[in-house]
Structure formats: C-alpha cells, structure tokens
C-alpha positions as a printed NumPy array, in Angstrom:
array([[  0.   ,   0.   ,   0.   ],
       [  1.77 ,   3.427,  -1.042],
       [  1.617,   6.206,   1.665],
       [ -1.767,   8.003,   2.017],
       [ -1.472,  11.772,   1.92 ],
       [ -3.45 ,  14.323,  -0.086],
       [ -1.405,  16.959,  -1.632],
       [  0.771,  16.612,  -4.675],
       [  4.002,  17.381,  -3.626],
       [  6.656,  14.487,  -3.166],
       [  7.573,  14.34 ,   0.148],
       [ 11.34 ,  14.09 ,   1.419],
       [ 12.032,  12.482,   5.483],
       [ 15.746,  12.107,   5.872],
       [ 16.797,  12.433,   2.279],
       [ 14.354,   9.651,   1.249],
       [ 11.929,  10.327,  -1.253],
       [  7.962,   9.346,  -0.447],
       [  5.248,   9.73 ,  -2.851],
       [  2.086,  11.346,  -2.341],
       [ -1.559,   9.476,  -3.795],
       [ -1.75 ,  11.723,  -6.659],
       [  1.814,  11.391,  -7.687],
       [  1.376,   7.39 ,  -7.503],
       [ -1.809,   8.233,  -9.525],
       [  0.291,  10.114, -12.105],
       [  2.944,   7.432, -12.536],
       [  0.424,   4.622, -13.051],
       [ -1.51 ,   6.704, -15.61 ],
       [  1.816,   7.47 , -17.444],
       [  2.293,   3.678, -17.303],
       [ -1.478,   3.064, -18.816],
       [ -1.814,   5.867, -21.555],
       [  1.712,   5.429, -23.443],
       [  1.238,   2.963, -26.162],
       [  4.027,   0.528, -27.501],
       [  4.318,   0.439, -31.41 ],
       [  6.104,  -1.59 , -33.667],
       [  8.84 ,   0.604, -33.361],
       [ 11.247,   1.285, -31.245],
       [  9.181,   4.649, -29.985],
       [  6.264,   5.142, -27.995],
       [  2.796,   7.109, -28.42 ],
       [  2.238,   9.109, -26.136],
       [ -0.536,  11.411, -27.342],
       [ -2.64 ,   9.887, -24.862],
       [ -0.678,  10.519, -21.923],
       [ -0.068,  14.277, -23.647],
       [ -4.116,  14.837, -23.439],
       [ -4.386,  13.915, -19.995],
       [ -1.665,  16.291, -18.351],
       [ -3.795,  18.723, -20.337],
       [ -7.128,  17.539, -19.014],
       [ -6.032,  17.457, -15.378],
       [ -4.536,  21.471, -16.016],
       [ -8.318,  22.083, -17.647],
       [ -9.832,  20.509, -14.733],
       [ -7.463,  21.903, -11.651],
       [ -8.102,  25.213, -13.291],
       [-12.033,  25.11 , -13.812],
       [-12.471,  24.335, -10.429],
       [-11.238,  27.386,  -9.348],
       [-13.874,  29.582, -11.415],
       [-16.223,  31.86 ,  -9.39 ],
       [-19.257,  30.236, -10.649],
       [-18.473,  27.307,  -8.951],
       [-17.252,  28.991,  -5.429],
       [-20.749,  30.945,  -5.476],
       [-22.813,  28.199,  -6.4  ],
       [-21.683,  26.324,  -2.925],
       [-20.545,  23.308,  -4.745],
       [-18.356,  20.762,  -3.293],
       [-15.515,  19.162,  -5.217],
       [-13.357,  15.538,  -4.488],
       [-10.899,  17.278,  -5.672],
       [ -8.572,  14.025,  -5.752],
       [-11.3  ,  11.505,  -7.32 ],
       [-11.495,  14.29 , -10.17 ],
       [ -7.796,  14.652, -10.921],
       [ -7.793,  10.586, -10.73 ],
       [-10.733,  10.36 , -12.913],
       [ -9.216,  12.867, -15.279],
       [ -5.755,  11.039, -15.446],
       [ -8.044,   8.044, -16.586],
       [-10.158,   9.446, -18.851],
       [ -8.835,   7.391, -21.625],
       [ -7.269,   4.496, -20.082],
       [-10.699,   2.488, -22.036],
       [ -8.877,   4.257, -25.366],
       [ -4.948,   2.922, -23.787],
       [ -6.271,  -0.65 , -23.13 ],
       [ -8.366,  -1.511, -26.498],
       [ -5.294,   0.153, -28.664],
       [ -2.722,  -2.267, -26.713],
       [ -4.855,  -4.928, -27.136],
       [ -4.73 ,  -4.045, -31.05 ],
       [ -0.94 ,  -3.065, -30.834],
       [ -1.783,  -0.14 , -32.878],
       [ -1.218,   3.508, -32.557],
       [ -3.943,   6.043, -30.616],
       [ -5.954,   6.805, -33.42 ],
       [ -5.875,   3.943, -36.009],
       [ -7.944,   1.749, -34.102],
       [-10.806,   4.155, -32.608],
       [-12.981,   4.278, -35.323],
       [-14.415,   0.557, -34.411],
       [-14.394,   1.112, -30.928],
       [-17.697,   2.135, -29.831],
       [-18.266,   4.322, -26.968],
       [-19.64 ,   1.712, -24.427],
       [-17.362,  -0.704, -24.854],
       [-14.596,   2.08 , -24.047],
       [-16.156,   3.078, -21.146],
       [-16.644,  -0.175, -19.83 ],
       [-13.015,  -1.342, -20.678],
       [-11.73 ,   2.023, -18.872],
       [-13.76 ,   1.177, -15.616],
       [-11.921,  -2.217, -15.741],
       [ -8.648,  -0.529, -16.575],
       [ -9.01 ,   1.544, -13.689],
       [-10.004,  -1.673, -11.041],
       [ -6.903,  -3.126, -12.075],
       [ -4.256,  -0.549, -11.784],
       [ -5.355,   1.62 ,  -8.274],
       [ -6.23 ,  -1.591,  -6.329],
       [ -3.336,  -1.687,  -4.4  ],
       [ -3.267,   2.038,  -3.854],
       [ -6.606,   3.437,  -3.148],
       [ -9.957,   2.176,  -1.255],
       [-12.643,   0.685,  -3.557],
       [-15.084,   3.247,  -2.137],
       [-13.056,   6.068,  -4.018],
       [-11.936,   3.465,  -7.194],
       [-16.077,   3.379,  -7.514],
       [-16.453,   7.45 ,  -7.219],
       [-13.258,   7.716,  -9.926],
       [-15.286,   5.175, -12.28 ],
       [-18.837,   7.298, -11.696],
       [-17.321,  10.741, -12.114],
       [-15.854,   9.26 , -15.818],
       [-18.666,   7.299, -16.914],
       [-21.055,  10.432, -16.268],
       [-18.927,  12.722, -17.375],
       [-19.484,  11.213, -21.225],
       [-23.734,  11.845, -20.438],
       [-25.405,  15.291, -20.307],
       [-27.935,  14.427, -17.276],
       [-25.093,  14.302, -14.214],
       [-25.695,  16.333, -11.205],
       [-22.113,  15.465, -10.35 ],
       [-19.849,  18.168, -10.132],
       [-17.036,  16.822, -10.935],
       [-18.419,  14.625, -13.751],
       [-19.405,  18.253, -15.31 ],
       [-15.544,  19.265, -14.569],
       [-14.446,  16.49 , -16.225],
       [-16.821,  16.552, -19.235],
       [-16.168,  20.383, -19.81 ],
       [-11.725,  20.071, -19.675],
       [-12.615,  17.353, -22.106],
       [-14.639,  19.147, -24.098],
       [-12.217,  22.475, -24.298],
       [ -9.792,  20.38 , -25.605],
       [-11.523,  19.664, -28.502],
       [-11.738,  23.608, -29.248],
       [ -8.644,  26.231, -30.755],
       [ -5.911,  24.893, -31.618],
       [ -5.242,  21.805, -29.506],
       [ -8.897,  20.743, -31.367],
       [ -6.909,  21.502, -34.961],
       [ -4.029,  19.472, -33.697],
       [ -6.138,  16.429, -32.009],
       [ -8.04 ,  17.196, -36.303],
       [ -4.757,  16.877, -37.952],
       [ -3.282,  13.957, -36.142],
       [ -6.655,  12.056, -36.649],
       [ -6.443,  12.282, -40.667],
       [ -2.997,  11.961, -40.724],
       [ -3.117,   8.232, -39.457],
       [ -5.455,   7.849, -42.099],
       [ -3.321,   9.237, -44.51 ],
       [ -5.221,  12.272, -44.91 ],
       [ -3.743,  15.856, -46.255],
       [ -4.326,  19.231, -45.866],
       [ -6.91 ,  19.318, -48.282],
       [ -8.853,  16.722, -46.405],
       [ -8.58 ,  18.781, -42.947],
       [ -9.786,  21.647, -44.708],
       [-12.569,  19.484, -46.322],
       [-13.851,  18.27 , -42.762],
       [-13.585,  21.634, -41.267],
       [-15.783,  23.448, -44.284],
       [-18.211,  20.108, -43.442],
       [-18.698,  20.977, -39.881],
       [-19.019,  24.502, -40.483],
       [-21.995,  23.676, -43.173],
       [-23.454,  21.409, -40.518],
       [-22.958,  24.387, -37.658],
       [-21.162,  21.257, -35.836],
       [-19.224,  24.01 , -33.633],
       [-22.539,  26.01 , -32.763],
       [-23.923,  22.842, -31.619],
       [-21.029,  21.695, -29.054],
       [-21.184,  25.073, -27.778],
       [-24.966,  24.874, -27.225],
       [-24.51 ,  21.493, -25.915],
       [-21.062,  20.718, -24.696],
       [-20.456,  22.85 , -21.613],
       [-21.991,  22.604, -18.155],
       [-20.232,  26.263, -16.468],
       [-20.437,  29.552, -19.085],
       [-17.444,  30.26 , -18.091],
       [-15.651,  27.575, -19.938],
       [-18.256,  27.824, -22.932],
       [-17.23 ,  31.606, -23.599],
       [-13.402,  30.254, -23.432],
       [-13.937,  27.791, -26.018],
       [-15.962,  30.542, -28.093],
       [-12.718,  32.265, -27.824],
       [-10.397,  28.893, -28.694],
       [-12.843,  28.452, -31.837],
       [-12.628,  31.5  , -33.241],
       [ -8.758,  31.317, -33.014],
       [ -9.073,  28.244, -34.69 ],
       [-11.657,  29.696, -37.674],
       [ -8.822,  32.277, -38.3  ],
       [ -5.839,  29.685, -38.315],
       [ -7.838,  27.468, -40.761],
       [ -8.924,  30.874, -43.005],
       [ -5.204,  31.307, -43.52 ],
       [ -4.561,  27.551, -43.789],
       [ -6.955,  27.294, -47.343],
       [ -5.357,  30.613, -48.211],
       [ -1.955,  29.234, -48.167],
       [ -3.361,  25.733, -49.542],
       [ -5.232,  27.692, -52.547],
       [ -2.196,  30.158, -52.693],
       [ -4.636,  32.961, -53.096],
       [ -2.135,  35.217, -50.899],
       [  0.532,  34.349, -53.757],
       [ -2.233,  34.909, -56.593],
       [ -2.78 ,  38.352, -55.055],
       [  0.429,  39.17 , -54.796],
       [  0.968,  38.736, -58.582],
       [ -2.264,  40.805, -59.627],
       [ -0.951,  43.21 , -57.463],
       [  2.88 ,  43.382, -58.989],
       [  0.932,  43.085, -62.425],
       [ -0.883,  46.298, -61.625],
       [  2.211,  48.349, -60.769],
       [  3.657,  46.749, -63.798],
       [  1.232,  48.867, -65.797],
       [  2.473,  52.417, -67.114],
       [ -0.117,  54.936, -66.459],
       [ -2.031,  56.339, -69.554]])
C-alpha cells in the first residue's frame, strides 16, 4: 500500500523520497496511456491529453461560478478520474498493438467506457480504497452523459470538451487524418463540413456545463476559424495569386 497523503508534492524524510496518492496516480496513468508500437518509440498522445485535461480541470475548479454556487468538489477523485479518462482508449489500442488513433474508429463508446472502468479496477487496487476506485469510475462514466448532477463529472466533461476547441482541437483534427493518410486538403474538407453542418454552434450549445468555460472555447474556436482561413489561403495560394495581380498592376504604365 503506497503512503496516504493528499497533496501533490513528493515528500522528502531524511533524504528519502515518499510519494504522495496523486503522484502514484500520475505514474500509473503514465504507465497506462503510453502505447508501444512496432517501433522502437512510444505514443504518447494519450498521456499528452491527460496532463492537459487534469490542467483544464485543476483550473475550472477554481472559477467563481463554482465557489458561489456552494458546490463541493473531491478534488482528488477528479484529478484521478481525469488522469483516466482514456485508459478504455490505452487498453483496447494495446490490445490491437496499434497507434492512438488507427484503431478508434471501431471502438464504440460503451465498450470504451466499460473497458476504462476495468482498466481503472486493475491498476489503483493496491493504492486506493474501492469506495473512491467506484467514485473515480462514476465521475468518468457520467462525465461522457449530459444528465449528471455530479460536479465533478461536469468538470471532467467540460476540460474534455475544451480540448476539442482552438488549436489543440486543430491538432487532435490533424493527427486524426494523418493516421489515415489524410492531407491538408482533407482537414480543410472536414472543417468546411462541420461549419456547413454548424457542428461548432452545436457543441457550444450542448457541450459545456459552467459559461465560463463555454465563452473560453468561443474564444479557442474563433482562433481556430482564423488559423484554418489562412490555412486554405496558403493551400489555394490565393495570398501568392494576389500578390501577382498586385505586382501586375504596378507593372502597368499609367495612360
């Protein structure tokens, strides 16, 4: 059993080194979310996303909105649950020993979840209470519905769904069709599609539990509309074909 203690500093007692919960949380998530491939290196876009989640989530739980609305947060079962997130995602694509986006698309959503929960079980057995390894499973299986009253399922569900927004959302976009040997043209192709479709209105609509967040990710998508503007004006080289019309026009003596 590792040392119980709540904060998530390492702590030192005569030059020896003790870890605290959270940091034996960290390592075994670090362990779960880096996938082998065939080669030599490792994937670790999973592990990547979840240091981001947990910043999300550590961060959203110090908004106002939440302080004023009285609501009480397990602070350590939501930086657990967020570390965890995608251990379902870790465990299916080791099973497949294939990379962390090659497999998804025939993975369906349950099955994740209920390989995650499983995923978790196995690896904090021996380090937390089953009490609070049945709260960490709750807070992520609810945090994937929209009818929680848990709070931290709703932290959880909104530092997931920021990710997906600006330019980490472009980058999560890019690696996606690149592992199915998409291009440029194809990202800009899916990005005109969910424009057409008001896709983005939607998740904002629906997505986010605390306004807060939603008018950050308003903020992280239009960064992202003006980064993928430019993107089909370099693609189309219309900056280039301007340029010319422009050097054409100077080019021309006056009458």
């Amino acid at each position: 059993m590792y040392p119980h203690c709540y904060n998530t500093a390492r702590q030192t007692f005569k030059g020896r080194v003790f870890m605290s919960e959270l940091d034996v949380v960290r390592d075994l998530a670090k362990q779960t979310l880096i996938i082998p491939t065939s080669t030599s290196d490792v994937d670790n876009s999973l592990w990547d996303r979840a240091q981001r989640l947990v910043h999300n989530a550590k961060h959203i739980c110090q908004l106002p909105e939440l302080a004023k609305a009285g609501l009480q947060i397990d602070r350590f079962c939501l930086i657990t649950a967020t570390y965890f997130s995608d251990a379902g995602i870790a465990g299916h694509l080791k099973a497949e020993e294939t990379t962390a986006t090659s497999a998804l698309s025939n993975a369906k959503n349950d099955y994740l979840l209920d390989l995650c929960t499983k995923v978790v079980e196995e690896k904090l057995e021996s380090c937390i209470d089953k009490a609070r390894i049945k709260k960490i499973n709750t807070i992520i299986t609810e945090s994937n519905g929209h009818f929680t009253k848990s709070t931290e399922a709703m932290i959880l569900s909104d530092a997931r769904n920021l990710d997906d927004m600006g330019a980490t959302g472009i980058f999560n976009e890019f690696r996606r069709l690149a592992s199915h040997g998409k291009g440029l043209c194809d990202a800009l192709q899916s990005w005109k599609k969910k424009i057409d479709y008001r896709y983005w209105q939607a998740r904002l609509k629906e997505s986010f539990r605390f306004e807060s967040v939603r008018k950050l990710a308003e903020q992280r998508l239009s960064a992202a509309e003006y980064f993928m503007n430019q993107l089909k004006v370099e693609t189309d080289a219309q900056d280039l074909r301007e340029l010319i019309i422009k050097k054409m026009d100077f080019a021309v003596p006056n009458k």
